[in-house]
C-alpha positions as CSV (number, residue, x, y, z in Angstrom):
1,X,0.0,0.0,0.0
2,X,2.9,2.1,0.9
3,X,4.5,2.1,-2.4
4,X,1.1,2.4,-4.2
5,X,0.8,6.0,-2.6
6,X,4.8,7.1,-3.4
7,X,4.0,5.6,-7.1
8,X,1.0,7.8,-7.1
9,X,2.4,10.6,-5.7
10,X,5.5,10.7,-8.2
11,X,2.9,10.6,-10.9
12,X,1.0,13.2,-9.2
13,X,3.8,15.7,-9.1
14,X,4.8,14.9,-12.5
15,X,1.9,15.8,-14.2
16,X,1.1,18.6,-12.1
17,X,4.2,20.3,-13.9
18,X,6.6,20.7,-10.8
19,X,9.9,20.7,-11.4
20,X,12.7,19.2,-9.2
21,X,16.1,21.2,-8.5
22,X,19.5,19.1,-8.5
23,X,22.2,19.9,-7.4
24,X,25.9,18.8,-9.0
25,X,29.2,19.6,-6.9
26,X,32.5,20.3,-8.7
27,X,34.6,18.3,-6.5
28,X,38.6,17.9,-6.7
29,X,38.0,14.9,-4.5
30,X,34.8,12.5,-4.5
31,X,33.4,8.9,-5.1
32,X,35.5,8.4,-8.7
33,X,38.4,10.0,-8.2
34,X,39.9,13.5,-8.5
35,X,38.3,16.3,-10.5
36,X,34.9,15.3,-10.8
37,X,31.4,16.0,-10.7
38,X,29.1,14.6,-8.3
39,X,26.9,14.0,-9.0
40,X,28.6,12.5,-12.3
41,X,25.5,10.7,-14.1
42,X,22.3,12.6,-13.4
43,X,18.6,11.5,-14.5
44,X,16.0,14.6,-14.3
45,X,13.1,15.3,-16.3
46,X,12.5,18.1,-18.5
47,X,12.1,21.5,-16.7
48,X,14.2,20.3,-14.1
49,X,16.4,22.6,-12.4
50,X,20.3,22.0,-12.2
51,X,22.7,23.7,-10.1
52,X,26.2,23.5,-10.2
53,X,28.2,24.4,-7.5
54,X,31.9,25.2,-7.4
55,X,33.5,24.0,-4.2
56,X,37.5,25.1,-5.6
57,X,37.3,28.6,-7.3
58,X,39.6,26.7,-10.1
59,X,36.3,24.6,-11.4
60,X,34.2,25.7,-14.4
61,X,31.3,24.1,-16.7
62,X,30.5,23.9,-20.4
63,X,28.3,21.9,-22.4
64,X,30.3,19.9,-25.0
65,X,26.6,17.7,-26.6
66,X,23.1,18.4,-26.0
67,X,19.6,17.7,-27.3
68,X,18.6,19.3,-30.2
69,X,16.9,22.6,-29.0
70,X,18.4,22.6,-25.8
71,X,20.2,25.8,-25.4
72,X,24.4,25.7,-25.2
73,X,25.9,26.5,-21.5
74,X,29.0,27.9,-19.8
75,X,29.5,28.7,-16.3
76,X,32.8,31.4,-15.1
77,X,35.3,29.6,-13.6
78,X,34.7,29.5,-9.8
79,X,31.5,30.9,-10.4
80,X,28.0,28.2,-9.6
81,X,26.0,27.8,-12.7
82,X,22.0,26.9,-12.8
83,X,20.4,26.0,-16.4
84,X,16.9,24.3,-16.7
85,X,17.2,21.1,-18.7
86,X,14.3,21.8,-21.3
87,X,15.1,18.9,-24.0
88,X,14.5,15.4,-24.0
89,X,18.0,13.3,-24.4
90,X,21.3,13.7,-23.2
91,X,23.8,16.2,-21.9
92,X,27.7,15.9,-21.9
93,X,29.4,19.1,-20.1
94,X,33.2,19.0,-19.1
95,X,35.4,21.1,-16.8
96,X,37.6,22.8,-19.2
97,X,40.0,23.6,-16.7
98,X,40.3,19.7,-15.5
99,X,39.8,18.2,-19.3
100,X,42.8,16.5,-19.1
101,X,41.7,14.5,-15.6
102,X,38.6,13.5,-17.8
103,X,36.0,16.0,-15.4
104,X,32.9,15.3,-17.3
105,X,29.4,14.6,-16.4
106,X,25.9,13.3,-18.3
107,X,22.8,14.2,-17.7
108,X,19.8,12.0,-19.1
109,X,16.3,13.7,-19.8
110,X,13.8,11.3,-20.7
111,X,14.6,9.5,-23.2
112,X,18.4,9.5,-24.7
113,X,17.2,10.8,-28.2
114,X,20.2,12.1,-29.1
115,X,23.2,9.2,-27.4
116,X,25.2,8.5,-30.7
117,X,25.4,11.9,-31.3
118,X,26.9,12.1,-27.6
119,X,29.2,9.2,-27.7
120,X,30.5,10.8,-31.3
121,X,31.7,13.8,-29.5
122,X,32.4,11.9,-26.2
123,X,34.8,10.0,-28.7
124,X,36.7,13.3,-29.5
125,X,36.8,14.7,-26.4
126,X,38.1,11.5,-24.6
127,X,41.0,12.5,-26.8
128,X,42.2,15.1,-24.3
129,X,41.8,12.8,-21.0
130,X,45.5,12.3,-19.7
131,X,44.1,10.0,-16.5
132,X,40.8,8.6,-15.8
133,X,40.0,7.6,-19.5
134,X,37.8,4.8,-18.8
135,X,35.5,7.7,-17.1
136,X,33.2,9.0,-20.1
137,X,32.7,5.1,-20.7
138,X,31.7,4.6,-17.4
139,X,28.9,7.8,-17.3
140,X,27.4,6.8,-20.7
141,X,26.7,3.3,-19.7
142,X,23.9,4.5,-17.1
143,X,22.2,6.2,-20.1
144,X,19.0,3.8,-20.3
């Protein structure tokens, strides 16, 4: 019975159009490794809210893929960043300050429309990782 009201009450709030706000640390230590995002793999839904949030003023964040019709973003370096995800499919950002120590992230909206167009670029940008190259791999494997 329990789970039969949460179930409902997830459906309730999605179709009732609220939007959830997530936030994802730039870390130079965490769960994976240094230089990273945590969280690294993200699932929202569209109109959800994502903050990211600096905790070393040497941390930045671009988008490298996105949906089509999504709009581009880049944060200042040290600066927190907060974009609503508004496309269906995936997002690839990076750190471009920590490129080389492969500090990417994904974040799934619905449905991954748009995945070989993401592994294509995830392909060329892998090409810049010094350390942790097995990273992007990891990420884009939780894309469902």
């Amino acid at each position: 019975m329990k789970s039969l009201l949460v179930s409902a009450a997830i459906s309730l709030f999605a179709v009732s159009g609220f939007a959830a706000t997530h936030e994802v640390k730039m870390l130079n230590n965490g769960k994976d490794g240094i230089m990273v995002f945590e969280p690294a793999y993200l699932k929202a839904n569209k109109g959800d809210t994502i903050k990211f949030l600096p905790t070393d003023p040497a941390h930045d964040v671009a988008s490298v893929a996105i949906p089509k019709g999504a709009k581009t973003f880049e944060g200042a370096v040290g600066k927190p960043l907060t974009i609503t995800v508004s496309q269906e499919g995936v997002y690839l950002y990076e750190c471009k300050s920590h490129l080389p120590m492969a500090m990417i992230g994904v974040i799934q909206v619905g449905k991954p429309t748009n995945l070989d167009d993401v592994k294509k670029s995830g392909q060329e940008l892998a090409k810049k990782f010094v350390m942790q190259k097995e990273r992007l791999d990891k990420y884009l494997s939780q894309v469902k």
